[in-house]
NULUMKOL-521514 format. One record per atom (N, C-alpha, C): residue in three letters; x, y, z. Coordinates in pm, whole numbers, plus 50000, padded with zeros to 5 digits. Each point is the difference from the previous one (the first is absolute). Layout:
N
alaXYZ...
// end
This chain:
267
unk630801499746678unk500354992849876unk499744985250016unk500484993750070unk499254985750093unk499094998349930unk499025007350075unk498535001549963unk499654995749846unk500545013149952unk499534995749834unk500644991149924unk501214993250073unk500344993249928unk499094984450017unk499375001650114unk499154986350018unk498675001049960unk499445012349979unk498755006249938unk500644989349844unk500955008449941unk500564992249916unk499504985349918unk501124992850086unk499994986150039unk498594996849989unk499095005350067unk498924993850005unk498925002349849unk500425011749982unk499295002649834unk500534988949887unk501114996350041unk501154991949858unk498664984250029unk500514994950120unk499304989650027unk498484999349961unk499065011350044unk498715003449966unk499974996549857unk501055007749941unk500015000349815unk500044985149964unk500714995250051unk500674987149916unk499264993350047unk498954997650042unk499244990750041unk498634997549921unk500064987049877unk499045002449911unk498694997749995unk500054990250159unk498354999250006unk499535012450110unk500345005350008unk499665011950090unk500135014149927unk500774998949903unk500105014449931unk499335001849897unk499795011649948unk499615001149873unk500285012749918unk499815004049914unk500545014449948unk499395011650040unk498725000150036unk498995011050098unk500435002450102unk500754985650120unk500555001850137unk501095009349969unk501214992949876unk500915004250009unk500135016049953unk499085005649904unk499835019249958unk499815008550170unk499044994750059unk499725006550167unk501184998850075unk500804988449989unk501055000950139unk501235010749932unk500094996749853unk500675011849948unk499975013450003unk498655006050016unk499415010950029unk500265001550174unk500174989450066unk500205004950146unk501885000250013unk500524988749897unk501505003250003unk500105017050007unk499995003149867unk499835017149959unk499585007150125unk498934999050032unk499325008850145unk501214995550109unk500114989950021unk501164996950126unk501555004749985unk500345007349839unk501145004449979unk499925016250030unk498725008449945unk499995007850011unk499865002250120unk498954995150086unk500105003450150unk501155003150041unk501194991549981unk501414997350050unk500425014949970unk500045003349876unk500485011349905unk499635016250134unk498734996050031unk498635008850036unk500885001550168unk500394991750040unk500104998450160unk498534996350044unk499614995650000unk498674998050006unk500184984350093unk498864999650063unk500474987350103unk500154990949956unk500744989650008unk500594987549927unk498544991450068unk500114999350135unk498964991850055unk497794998049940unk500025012749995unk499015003749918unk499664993649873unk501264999749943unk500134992649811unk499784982750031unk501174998950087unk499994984450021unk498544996550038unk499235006350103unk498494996150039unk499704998049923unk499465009949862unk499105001949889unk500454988249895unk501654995450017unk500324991349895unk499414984450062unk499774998250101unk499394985850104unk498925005049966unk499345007350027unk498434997949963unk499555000549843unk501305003449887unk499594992149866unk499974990249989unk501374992450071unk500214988549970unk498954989650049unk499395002750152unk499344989350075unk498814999849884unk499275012549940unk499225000249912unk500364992049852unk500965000249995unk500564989849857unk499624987949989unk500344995450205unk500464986749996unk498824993950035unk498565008850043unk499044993649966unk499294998049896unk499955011949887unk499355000849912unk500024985349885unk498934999549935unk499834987049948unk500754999149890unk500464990749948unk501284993249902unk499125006149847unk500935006249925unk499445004349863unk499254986449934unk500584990150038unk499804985349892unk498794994650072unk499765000150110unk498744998850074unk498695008049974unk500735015149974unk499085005749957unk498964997849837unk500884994349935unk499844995949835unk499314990650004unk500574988050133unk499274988249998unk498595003350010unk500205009850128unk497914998450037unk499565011949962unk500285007349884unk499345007349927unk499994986649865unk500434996949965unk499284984849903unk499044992050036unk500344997850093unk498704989250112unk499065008749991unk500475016150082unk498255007449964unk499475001149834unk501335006149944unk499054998549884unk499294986749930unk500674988250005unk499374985150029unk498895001749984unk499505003350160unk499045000750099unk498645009549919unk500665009149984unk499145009549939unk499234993749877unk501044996249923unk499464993449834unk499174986850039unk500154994350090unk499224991650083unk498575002450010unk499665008350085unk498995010650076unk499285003249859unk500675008149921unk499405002449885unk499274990549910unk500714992649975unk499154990049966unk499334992550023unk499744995750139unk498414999050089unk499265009249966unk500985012350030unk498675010449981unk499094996049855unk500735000749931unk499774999849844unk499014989249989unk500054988950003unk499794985650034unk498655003350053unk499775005850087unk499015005550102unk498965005849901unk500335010849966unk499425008549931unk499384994849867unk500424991849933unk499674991649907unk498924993750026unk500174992050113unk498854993650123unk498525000349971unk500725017750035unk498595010350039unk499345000149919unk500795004349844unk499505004149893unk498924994449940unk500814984850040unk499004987349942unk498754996950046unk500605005950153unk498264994450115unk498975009349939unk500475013649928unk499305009250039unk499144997949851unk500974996349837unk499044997449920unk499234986850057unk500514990250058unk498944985350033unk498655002550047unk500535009750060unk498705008150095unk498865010549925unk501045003149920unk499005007049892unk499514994149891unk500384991949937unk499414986549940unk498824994250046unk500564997050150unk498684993550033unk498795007750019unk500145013650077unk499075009050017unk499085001449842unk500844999949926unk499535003549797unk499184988950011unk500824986850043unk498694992049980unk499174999650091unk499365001750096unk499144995250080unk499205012849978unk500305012949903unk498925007550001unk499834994449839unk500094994549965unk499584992649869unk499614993350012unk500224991250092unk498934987550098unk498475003749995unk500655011950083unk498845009850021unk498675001249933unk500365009749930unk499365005449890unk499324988349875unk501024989349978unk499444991949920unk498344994450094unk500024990650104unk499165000650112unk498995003650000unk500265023849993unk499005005749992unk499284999549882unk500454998549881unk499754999449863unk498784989750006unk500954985050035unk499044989749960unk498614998850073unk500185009450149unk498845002350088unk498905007049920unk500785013749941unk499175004949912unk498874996149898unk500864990049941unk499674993449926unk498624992450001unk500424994150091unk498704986850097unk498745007050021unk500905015850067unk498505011050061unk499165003049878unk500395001349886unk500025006149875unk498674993149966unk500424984150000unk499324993349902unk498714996950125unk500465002750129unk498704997850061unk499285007249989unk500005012249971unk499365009249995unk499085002749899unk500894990249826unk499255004449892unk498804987250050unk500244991250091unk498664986350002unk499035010150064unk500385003050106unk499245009250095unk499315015449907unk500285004149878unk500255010949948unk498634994449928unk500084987449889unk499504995249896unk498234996950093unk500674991950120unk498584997150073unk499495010550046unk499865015250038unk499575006750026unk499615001549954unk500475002249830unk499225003949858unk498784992949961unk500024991050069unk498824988249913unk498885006750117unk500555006650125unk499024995950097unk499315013649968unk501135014849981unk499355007249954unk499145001249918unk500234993149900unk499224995949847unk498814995850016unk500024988650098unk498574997350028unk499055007850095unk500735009350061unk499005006550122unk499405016749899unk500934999949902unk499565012349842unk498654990649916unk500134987549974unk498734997049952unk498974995350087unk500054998250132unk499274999950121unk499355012850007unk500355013250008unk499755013849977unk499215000849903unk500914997149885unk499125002549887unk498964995149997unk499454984650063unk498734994649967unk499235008950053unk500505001750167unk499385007350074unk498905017749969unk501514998149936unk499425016749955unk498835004649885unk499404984649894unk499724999049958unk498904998850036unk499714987750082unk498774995750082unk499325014350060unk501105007650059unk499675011150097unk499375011849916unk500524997849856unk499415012249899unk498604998049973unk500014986050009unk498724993149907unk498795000450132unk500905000450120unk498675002850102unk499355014449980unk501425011250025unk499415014949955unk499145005049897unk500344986449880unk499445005649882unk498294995750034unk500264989250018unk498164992950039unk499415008350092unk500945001350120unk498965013050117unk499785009249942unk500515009049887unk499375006849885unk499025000949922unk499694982650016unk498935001849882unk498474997350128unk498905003149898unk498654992550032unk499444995249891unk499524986150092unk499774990649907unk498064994050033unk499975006949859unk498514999849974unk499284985449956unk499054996450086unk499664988749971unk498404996149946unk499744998349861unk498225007049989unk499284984950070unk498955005550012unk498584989050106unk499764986249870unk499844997650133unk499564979449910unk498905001949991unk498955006450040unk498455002549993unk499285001249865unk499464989349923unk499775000749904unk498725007149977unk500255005249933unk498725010349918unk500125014650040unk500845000250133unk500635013850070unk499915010449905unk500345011250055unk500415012549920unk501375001249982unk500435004149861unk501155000050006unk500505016350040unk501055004250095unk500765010649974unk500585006349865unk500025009850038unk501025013149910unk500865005950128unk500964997350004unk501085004250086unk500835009649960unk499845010850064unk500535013349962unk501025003450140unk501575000849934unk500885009050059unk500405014550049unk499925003250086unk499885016350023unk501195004550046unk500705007949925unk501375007550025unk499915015849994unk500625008450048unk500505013749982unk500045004749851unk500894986349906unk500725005849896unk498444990649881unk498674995050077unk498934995649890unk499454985650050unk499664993249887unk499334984250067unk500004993749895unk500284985950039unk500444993049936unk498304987150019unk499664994449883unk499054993550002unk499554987049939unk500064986050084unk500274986949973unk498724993850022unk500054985049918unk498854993950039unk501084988549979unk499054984750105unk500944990350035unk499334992849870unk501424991049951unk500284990549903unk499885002749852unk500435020050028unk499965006249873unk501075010750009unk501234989249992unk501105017250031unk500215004249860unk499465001349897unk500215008249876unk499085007249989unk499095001250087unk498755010950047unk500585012850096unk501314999650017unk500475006650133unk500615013449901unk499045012750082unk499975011849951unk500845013250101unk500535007349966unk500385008150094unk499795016349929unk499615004550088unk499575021649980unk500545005250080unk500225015149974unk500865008050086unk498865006250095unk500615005150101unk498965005750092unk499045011649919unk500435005349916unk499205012349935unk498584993649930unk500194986749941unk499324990449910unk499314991650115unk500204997350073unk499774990650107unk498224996849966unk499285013150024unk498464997650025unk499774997749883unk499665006249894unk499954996849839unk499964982649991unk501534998950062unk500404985149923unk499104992350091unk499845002250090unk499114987950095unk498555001850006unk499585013949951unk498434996549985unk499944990749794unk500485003849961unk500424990349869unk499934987350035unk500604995750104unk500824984650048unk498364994450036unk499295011250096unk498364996050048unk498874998149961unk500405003149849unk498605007949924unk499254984250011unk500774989349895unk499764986349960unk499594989450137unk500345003850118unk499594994350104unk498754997550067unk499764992150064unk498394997250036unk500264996650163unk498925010750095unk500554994350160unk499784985850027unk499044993949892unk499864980350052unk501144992749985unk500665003649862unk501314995449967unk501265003050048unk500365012050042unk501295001650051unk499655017450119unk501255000550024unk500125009250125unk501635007150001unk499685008950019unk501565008950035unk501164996250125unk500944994349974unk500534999950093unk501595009449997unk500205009850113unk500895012249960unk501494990950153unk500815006249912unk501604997550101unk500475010750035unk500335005550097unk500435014850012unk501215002150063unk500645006449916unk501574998350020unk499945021650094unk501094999050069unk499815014250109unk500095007849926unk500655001349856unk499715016649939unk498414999949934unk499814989249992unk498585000049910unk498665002150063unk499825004350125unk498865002450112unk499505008549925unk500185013849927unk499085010750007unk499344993649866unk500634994149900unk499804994749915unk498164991550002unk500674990050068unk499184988750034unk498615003750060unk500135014350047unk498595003850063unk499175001149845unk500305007649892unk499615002849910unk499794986949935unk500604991749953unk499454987849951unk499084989150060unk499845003050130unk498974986850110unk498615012049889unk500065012950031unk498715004449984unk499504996349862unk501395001249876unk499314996949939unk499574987649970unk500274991750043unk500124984850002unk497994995150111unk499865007350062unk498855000050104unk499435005049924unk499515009849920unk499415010249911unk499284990649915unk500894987049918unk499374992449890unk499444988650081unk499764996650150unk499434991250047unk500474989950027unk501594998349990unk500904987450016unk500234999850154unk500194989249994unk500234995250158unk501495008650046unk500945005550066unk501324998649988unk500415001450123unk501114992050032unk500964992250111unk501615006549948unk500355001850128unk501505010150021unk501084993250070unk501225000850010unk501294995050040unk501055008550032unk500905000950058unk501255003650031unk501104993049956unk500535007949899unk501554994549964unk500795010250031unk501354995350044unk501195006449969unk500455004049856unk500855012250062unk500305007849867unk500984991149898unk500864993950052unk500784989249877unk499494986650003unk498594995850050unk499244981750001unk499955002849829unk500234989049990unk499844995249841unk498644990250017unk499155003849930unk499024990349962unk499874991849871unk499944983950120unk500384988349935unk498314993249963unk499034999649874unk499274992649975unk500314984449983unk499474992050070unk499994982350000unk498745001349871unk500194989749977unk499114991449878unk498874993850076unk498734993849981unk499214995750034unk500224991350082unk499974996150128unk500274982750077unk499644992849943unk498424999049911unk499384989149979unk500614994349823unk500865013049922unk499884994249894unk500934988949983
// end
């Protein structure tokens, strides 16, 4: 009885003590009062209870002060609302760096691009100088051609022709110049092209002993052109042409020579 009565004693004092107690300490030692009565009740070892009631208490008497606890749960929360709003603060920061940054990026590809534009631009117009002068150069190397091609026709066309030139020999004989083709003959005298007659091969002899009748061998003479279809032809007209006593003289033309009569040199 001793015992609990100083177990006691020591709970009253524990209680009444206001910076050390509090209403949480005081529900537990009550709960060990109860346990330390029933033990008693129980026979149960007195010594056993008393241990367990020292090792609440030593645990009481360290545990931290309720009002301490309030204090620095304020300070943390303080602390916290603190923190937070750096954070916050922070984050705002960011937000800003991150449009500044994107701003600037917007512009410097607008930088950009304007740059490429006006480069464009420059290339553009160099191109129409460079574009325009090509044109002139082309232009002129098309009527360079063209002269060319002209000159070059007018050579083909002349190597085409033969160009008949009658004798300066006065009192001479004049020719009858007869054409010989496949498809007939064609028959000229110089400085009389409205005298210029043409027959089909079927007519050919007919028309040229006609052409001979009026001729005299002092005055004029046969002269024949013989184009390659007109060979078998031409045998038949020398004879008859030799037959009336005329002198007659022969030539080789090509099948497309155009025969060109000149006018007199001397007139």
């Amino acid at each position: 009885m001793g015992i609990l009565l100083l177990i006691t004693l020591l709970l009253t004092l524990f209680l009444v003590t206001p910076s050390e107690a509090s209403f949480g300490k005081g529900k537990i030692i009550g709960q060990l009062e109860a346990q330390l009565v029933t033990a008693e009740k129980n026979g149960e070892d007195l010594e056993s209870a008393i241990s367990s009631l020292q090792i609440a208490i030593s645990q009481m008497a360290t545990a931290p002060n309720t009002n301490q606890l309030l204090a620095e749960l304020a300070l943390t929360k303080k602390s916290l609302a603190s923190k937070s709003n750096e954070l916050i603060q922070l984050e705002q920061k960011v937000v800003k760096a991150q449009e500044a940054q994107e701003k600037e990026i917007e512009n410097l590809g607008l930088n950009k691009l304007k740059q490429q534009v006006e480069d464009l631009q420059v290339k553009s117009e160099s191109l129409k100088i460079s574009s325009s002068q090509q044109e002139a150069a082309i232009e002129q190397q098309k009527q360079q051609i063209q002269a060319i091609q002209e000159n070059l026709n007018t050579l083909i066309k002349d190597a085409n022709k033969l160009w008949l030139i009658p004798s300066l020999e006065k009192g001479g004989r004049e020719p009858i110049i007869v054409t010989v083709s496949g498809s007939g003959i064609e028959i000229d005298r110089f400085n009389r092209p409205e005298d210029k007659k043409k027959f089909p091969e079927n007519r050919s002899l007919d028309a040229l002993n006609n052409e001979l009748k009026p001729l005299s061998p002092a005055k004029d003479y046969v002269l024949f052109y013989i184009r390659p279809s007109g060979v078998d032809l031409y045998a038949k007209l020398k004879d008859l042409a030799t037959d009336k006593g005329l002198q007659v003289g022969s030539d080789a033309v090509g099948e497309k020579t155009e025969m060109e009569f000149t006018r007199d040199l001397e007139e």
